[in-house]
Biopython code that builds the backbone (N, CA, C, O; Angstrom):
import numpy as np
from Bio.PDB.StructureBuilder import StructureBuilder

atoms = [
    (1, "UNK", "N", (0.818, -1.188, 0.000)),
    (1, "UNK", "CA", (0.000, 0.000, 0.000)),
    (1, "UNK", "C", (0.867, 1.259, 0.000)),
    (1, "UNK", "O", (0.630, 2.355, -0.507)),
    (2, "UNK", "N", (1.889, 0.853, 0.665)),
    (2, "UNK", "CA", (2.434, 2.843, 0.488)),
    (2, "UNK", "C", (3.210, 2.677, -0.587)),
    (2, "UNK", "O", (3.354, 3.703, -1.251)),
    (3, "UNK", "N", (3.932, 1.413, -1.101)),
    (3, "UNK", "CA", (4.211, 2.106, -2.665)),
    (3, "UNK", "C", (3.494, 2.471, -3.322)),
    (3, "UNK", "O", (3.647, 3.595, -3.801)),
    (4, "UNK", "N", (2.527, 1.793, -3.605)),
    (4, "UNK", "CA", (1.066, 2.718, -4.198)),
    (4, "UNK", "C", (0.691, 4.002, -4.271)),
    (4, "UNK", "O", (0.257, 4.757, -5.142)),
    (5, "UNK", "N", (1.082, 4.079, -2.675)),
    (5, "UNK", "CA", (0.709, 5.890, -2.469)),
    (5, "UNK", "C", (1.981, 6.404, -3.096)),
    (5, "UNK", "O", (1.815, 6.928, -4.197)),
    (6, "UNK", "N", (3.253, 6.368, -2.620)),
    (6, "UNK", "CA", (4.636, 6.837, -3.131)),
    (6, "UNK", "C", (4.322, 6.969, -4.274)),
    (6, "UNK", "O", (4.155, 8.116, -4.690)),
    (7, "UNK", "N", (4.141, 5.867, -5.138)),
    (7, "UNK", "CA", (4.216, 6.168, -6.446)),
    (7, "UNK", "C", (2.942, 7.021, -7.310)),
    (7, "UNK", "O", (2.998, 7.770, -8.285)),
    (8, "UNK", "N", (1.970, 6.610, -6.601)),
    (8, "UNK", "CA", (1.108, 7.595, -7.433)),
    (8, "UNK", "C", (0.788, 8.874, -7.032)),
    (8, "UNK", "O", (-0.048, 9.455, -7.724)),
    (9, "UNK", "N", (1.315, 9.535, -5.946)),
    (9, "UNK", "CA", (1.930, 10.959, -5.312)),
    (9, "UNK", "C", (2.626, 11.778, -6.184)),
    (9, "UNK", "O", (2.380, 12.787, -6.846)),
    (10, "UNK", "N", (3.805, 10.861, -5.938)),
    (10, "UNK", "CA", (5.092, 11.376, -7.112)),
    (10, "UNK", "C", (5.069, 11.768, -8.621)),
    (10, "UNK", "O", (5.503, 12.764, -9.200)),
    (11, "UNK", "N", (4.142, 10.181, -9.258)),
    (11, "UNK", "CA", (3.291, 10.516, -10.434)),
    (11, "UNK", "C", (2.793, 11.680, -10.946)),
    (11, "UNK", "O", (3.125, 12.393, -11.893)),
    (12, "UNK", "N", (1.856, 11.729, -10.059)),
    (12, "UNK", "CA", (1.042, 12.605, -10.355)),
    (12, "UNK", "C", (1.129, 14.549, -9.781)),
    (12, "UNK", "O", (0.460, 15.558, -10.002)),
    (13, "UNK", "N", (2.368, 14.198, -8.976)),
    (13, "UNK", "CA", (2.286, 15.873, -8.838)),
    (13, "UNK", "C", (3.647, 16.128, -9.762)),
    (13, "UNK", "O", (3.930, 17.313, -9.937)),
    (14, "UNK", "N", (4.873, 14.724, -10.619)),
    (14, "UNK", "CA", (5.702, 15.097, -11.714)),
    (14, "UNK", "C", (4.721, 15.298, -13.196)),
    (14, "UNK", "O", (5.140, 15.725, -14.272)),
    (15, "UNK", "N", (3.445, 14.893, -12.907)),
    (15, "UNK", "CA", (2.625, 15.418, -14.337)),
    (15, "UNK", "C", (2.947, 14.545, -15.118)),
    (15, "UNK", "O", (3.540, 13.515, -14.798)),
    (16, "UNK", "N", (2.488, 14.943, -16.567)),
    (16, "UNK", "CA", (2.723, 14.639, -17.671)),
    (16, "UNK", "C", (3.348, 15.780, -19.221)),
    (16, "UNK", "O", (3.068, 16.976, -19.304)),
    (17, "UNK", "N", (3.987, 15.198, -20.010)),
    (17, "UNK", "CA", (3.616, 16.248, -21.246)),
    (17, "UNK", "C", (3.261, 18.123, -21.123)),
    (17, "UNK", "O", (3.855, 19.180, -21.334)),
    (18, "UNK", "N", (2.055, 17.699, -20.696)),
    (18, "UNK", "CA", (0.867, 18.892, -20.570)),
    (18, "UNK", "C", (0.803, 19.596, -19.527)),
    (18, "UNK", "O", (0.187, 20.657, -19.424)),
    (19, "UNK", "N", (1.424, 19.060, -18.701)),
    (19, "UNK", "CA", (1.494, 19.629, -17.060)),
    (19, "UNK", "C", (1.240, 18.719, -15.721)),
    (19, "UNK", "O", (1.507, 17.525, -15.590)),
    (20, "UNK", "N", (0.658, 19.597, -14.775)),
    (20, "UNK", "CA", (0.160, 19.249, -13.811)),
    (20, "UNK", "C", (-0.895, 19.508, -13.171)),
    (20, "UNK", "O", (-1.086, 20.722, -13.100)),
    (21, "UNK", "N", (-1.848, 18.744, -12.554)),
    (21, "UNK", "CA", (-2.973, 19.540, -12.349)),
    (21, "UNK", "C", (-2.662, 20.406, -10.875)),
    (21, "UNK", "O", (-2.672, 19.901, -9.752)),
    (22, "UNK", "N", (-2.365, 21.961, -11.235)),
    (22, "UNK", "CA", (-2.497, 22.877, -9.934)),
    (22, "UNK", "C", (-3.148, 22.635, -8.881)),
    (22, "UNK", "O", (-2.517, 22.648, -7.824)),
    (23, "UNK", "N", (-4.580, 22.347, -8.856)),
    (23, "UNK", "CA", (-5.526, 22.270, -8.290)),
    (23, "UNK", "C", (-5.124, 21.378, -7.034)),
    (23, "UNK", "O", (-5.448, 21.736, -5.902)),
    (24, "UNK", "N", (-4.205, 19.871, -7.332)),
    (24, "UNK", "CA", (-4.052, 19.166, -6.675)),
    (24, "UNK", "C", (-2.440, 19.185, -6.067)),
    (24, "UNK", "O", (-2.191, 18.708, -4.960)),
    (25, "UNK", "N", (-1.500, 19.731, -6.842)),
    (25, "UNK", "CA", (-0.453, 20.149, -6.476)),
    (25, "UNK", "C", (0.113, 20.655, -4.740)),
    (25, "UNK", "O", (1.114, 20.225, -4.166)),
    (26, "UNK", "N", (-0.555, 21.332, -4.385)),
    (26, "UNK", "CA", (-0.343, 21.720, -2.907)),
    (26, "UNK", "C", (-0.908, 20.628, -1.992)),
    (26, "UNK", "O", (-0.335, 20.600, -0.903)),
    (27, "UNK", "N", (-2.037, 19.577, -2.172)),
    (27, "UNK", "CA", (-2.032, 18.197, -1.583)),
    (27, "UNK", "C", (-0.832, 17.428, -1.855)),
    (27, "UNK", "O", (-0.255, 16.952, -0.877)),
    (28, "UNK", "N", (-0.219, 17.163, -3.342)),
    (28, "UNK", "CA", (0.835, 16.358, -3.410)),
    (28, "UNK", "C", (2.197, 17.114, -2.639)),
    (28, "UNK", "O", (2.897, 16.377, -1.945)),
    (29, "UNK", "N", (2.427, 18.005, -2.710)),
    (29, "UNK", "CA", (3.559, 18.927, -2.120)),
    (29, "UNK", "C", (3.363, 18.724, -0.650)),
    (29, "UNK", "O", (4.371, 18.359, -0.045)),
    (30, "UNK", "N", (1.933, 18.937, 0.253)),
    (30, "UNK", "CA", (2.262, 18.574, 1.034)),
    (30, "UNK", "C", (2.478, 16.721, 1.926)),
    (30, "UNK", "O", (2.940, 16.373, 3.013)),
    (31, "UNK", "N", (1.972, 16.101, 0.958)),
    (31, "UNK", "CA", (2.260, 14.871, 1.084)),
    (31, "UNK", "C", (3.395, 13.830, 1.388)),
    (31, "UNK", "O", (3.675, 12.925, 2.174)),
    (32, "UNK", "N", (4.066, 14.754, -0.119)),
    (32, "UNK", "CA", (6.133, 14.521, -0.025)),
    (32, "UNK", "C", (6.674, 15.192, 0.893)),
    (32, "UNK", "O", (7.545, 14.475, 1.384)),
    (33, "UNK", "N", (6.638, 16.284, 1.457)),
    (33, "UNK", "CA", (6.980, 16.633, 2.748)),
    (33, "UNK", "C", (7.130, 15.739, 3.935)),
    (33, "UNK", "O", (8.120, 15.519, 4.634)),
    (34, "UNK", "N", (6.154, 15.370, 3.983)),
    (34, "UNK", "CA", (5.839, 14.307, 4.867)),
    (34, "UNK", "C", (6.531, 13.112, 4.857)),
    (34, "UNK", "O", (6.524, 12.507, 5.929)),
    (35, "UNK", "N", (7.248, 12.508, 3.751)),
    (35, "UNK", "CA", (7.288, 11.546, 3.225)),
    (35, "UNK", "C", (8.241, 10.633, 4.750)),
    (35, "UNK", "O", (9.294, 11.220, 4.996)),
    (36, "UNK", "N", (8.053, 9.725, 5.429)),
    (36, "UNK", "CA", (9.231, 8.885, 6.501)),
    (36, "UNK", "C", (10.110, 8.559, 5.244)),
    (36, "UNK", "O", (9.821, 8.456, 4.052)),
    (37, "UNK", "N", (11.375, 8.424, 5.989)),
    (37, "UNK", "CA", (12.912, 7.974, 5.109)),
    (37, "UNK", "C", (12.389, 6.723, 4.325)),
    (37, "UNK", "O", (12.738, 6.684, 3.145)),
    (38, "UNK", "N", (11.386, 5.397, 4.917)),
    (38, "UNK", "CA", (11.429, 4.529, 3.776)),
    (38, "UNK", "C", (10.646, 5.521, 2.985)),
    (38, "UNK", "O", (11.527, 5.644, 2.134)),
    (39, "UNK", "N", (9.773, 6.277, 2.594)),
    (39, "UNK", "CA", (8.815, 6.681, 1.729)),
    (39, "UNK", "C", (9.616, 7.435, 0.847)),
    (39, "UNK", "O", (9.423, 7.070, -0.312)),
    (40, "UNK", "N", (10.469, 8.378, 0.949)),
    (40, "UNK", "CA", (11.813, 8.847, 0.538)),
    (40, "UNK", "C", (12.568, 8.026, -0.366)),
    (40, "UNK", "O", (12.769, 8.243, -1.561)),
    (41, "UNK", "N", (13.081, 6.780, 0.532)),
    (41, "UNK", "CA", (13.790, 5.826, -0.313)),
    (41, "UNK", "C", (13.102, 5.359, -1.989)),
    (41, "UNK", "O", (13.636, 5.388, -3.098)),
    (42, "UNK", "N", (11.341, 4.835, -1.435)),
    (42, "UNK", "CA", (11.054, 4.528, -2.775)),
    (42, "UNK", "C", (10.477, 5.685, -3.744)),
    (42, "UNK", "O", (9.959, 5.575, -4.855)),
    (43, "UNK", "N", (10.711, 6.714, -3.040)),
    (43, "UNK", "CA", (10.661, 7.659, -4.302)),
    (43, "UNK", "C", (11.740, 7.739, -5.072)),
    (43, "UNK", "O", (11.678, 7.572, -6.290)),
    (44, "UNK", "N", (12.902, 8.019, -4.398)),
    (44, "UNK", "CA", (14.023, 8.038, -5.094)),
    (44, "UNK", "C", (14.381, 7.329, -5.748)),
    (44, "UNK", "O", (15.352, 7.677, -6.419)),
    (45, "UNK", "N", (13.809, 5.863, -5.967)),
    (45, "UNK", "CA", (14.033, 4.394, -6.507)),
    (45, "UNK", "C", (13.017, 4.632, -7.613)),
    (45, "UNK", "O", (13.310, 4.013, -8.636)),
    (46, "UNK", "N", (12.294, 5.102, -7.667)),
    (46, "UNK", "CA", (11.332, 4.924, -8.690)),
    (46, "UNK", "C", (11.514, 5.637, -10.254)),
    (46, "UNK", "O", (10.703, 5.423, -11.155)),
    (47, "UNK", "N", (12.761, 6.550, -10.418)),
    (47, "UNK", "CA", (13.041, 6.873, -11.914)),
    (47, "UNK", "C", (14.055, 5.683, -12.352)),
    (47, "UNK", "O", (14.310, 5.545, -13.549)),
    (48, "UNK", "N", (14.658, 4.785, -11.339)),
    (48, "UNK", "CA", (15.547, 3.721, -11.944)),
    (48, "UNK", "C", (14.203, 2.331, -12.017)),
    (48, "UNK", "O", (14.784, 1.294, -12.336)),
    (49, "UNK", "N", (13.084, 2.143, -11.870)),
    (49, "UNK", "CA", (11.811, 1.088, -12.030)),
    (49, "UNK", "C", (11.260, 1.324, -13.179)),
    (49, "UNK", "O", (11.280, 2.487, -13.582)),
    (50, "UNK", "N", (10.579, 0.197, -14.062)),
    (50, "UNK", "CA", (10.093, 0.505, -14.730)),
    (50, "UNK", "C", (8.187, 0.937, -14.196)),
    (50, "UNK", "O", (7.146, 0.309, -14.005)),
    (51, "UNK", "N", (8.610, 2.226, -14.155)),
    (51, "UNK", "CA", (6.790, 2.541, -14.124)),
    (51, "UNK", "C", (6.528, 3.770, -15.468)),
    (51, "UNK", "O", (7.164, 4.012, -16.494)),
    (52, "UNK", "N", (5.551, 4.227, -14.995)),
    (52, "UNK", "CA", (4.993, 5.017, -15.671)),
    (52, "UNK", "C", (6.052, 6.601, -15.373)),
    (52, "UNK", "O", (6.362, 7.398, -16.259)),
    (53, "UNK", "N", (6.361, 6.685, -14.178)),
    (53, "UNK", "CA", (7.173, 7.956, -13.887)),
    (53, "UNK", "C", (8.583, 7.661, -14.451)),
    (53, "UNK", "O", (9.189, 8.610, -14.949)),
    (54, "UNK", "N", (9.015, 6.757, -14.431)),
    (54, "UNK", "CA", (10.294, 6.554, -15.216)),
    (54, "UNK", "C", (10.379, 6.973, -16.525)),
    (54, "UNK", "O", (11.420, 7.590, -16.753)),
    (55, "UNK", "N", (9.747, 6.865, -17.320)),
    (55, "UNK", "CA", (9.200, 6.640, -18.923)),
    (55, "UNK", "C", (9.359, 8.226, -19.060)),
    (55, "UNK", "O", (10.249, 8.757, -19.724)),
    (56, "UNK", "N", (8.625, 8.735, -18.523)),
    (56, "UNK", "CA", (7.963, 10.404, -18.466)),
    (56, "UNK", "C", (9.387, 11.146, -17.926)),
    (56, "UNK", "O", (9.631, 12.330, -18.158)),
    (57, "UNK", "N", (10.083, 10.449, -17.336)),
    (57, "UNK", "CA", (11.299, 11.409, -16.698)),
    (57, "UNK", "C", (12.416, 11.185, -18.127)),
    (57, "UNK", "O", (13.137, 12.069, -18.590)),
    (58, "UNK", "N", (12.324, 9.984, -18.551)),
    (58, "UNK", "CA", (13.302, 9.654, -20.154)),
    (58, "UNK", "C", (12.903, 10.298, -20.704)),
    (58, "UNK", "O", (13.759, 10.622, -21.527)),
    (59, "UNK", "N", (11.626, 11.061, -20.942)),
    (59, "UNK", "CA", (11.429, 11.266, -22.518)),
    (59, "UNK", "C", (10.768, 12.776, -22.425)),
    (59, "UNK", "O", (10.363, 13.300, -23.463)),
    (60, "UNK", "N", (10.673, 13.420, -21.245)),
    (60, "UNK", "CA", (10.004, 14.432, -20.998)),
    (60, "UNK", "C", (11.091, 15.951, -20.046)),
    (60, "UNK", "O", (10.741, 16.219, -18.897)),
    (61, "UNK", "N", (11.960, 16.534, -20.499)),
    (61, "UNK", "CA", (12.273, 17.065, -20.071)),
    (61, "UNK", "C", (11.482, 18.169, -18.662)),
    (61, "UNK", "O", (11.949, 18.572, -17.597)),
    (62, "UNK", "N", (10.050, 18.361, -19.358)),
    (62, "UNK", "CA", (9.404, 19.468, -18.161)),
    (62, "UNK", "C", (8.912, 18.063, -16.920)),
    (62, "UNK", "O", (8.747, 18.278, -15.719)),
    (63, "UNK", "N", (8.806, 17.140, -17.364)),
    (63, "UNK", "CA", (8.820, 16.239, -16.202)),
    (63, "UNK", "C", (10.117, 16.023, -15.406)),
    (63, "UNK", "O", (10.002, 16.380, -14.233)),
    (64, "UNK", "N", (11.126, 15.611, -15.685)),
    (64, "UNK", "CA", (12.354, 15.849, -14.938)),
    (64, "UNK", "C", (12.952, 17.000, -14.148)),
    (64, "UNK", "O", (13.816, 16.978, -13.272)),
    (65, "UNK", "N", (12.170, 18.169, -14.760)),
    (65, "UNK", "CA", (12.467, 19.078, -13.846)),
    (65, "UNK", "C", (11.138, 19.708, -12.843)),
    (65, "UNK", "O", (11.206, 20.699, -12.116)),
    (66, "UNK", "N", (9.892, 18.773, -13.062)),
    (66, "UNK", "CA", (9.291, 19.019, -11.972)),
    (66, "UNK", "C", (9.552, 17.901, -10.869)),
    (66, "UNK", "O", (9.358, 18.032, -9.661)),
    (67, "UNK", "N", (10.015, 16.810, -11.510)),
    (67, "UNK", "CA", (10.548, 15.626, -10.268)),
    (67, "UNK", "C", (11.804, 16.450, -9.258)),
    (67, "UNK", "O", (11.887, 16.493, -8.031)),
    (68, "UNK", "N", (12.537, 16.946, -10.124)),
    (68, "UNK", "CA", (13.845, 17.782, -9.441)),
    (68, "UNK", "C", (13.410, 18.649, -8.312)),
    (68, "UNK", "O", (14.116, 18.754, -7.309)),
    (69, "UNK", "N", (12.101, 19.368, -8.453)),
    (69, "UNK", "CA", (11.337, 20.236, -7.849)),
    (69, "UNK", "C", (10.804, 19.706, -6.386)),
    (69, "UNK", "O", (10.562, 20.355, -5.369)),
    (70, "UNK", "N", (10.710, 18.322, -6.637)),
    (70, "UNK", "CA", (9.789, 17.511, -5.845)),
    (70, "UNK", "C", (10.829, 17.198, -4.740)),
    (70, "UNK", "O", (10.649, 17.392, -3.538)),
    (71, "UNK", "N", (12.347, 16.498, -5.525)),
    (71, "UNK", "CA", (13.042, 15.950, -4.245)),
    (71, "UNK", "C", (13.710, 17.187, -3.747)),
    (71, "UNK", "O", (14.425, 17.158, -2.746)),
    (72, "UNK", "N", (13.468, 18.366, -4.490)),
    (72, "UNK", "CA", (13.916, 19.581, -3.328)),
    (72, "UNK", "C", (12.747, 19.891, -2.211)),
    (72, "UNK", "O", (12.883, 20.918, -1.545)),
    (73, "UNK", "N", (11.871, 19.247, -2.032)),
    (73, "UNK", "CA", (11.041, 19.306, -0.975)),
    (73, "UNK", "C", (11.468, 18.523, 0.187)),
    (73, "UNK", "O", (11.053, 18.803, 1.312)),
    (74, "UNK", "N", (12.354, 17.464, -0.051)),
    (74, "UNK", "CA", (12.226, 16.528, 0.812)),
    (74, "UNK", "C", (13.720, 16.958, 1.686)),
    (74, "UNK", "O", (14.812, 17.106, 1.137)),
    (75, "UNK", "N", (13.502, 17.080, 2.875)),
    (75, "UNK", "CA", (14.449, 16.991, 4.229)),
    (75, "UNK", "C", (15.394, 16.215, 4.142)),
    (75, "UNK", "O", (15.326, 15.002, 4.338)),
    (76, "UNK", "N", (16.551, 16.951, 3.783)),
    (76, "UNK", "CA", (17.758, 15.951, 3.594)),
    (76, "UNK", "C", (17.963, 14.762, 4.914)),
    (76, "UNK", "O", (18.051, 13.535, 4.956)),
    (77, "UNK", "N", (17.979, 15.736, 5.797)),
    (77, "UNK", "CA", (17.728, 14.083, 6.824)),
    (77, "UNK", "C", (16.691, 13.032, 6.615)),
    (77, "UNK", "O", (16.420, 12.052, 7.309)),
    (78, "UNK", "N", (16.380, 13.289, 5.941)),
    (78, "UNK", "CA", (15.027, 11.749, 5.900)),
    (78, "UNK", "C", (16.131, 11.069, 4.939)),
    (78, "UNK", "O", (16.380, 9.907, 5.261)),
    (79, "UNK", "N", (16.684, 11.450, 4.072)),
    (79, "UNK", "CA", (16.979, 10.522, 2.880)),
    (79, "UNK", "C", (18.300, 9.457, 4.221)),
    (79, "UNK", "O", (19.208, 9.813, 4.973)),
    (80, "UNK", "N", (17.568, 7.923, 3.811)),
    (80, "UNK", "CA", (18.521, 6.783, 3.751)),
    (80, "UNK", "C", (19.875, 6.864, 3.164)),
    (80, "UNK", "O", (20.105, 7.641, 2.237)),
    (81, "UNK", "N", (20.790, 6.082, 3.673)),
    (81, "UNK", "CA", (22.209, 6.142, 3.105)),
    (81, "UNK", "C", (22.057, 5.504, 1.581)),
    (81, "UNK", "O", (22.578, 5.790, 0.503)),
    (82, "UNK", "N", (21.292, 4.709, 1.916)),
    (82, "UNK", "CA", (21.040, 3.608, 0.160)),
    (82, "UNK", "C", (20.302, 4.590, -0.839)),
    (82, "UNK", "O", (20.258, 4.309, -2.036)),
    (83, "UNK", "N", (19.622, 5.945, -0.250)),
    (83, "UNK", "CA", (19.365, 6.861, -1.247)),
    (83, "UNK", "C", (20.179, 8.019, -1.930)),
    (83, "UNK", "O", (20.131, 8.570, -3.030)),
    (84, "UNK", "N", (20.926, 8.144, -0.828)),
    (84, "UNK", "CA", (21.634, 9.522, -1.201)),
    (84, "UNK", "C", (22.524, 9.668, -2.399)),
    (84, "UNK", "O", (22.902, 10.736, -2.880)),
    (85, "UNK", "N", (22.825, 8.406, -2.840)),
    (85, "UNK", "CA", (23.571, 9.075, -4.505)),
    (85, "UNK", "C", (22.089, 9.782, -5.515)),
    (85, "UNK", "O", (22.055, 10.782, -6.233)),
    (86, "UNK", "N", (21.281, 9.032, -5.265)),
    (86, "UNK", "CA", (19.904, 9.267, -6.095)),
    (86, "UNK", "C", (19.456, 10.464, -5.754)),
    (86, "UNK", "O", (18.957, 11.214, -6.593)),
    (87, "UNK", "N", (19.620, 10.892, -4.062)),
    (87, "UNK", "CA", (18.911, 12.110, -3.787)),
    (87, "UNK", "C", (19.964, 13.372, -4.467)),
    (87, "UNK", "O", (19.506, 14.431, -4.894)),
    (88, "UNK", "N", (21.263, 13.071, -4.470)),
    (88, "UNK", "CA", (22.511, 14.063, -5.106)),
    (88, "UNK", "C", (22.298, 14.226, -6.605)),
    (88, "UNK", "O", (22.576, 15.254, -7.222)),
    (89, "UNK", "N", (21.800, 13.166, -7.113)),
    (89, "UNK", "CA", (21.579, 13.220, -8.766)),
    (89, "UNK", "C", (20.207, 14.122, -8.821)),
    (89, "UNK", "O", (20.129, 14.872, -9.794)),
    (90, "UNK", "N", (19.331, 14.133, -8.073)),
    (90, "UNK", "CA", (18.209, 14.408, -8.294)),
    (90, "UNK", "C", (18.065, 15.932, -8.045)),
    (90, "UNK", "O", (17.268, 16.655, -8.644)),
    (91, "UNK", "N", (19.148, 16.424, -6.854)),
    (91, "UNK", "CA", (18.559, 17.362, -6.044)),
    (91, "UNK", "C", (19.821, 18.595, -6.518)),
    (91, "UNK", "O", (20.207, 19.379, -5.651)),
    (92, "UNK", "N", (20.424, 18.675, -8.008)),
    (92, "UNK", "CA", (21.754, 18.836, -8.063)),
    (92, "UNK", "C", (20.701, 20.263, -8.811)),
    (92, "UNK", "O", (21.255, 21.248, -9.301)),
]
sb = StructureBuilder()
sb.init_structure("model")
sb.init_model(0)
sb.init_chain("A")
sb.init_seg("    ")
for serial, (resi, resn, name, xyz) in enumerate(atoms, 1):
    if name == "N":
        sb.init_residue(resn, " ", resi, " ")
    sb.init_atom(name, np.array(xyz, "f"), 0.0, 1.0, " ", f" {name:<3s}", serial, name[0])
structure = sb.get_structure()
């Protein structure tokens, strides 16, 4: 269940193509805030998985830089040791 949530959080406040829906944006923002260090971890894991946010971060530049946006939300102390090359790539 909380990858579920992780991932369709992350999903959906990195958008698509076309954007993001505003409307819901400040729920997802404050969500990832929140995120505990494992919840952290599988975010950060999830542009190296094959999902749907992976795909969109390859091939979508305004998506990669709203993901970039996202792990600058997150409290460097939460990030796990097994995350932090991912959180340095991400958060650069």
């Amino acid at each position: 269940m909380k990858e579920e949530l992780v991932e369709t959080a992350v999903t959906c406040s990195t958008g698509n193509p076309y954007g993001v829906s505003n409307a819901a944006l400040p729920h997802y923002h404050k969500m990832i805030r929140s995120f505990s260090p494992s919840e952290v971890e599988l975010m950060l894991s999830l542009p190296a998985k094959k999902c749907v946010l992976a795909e969109r971060l390859k091939v979508h530049a305004d998506c990669r830089t709203r993901f970039k946006s996202l792990v600058q939300l997150i409290d460097a102390s939460t990030v796990p040791a097994k995350a932090a090359a991912a959180y340095a790539h991400w958060s650069k």
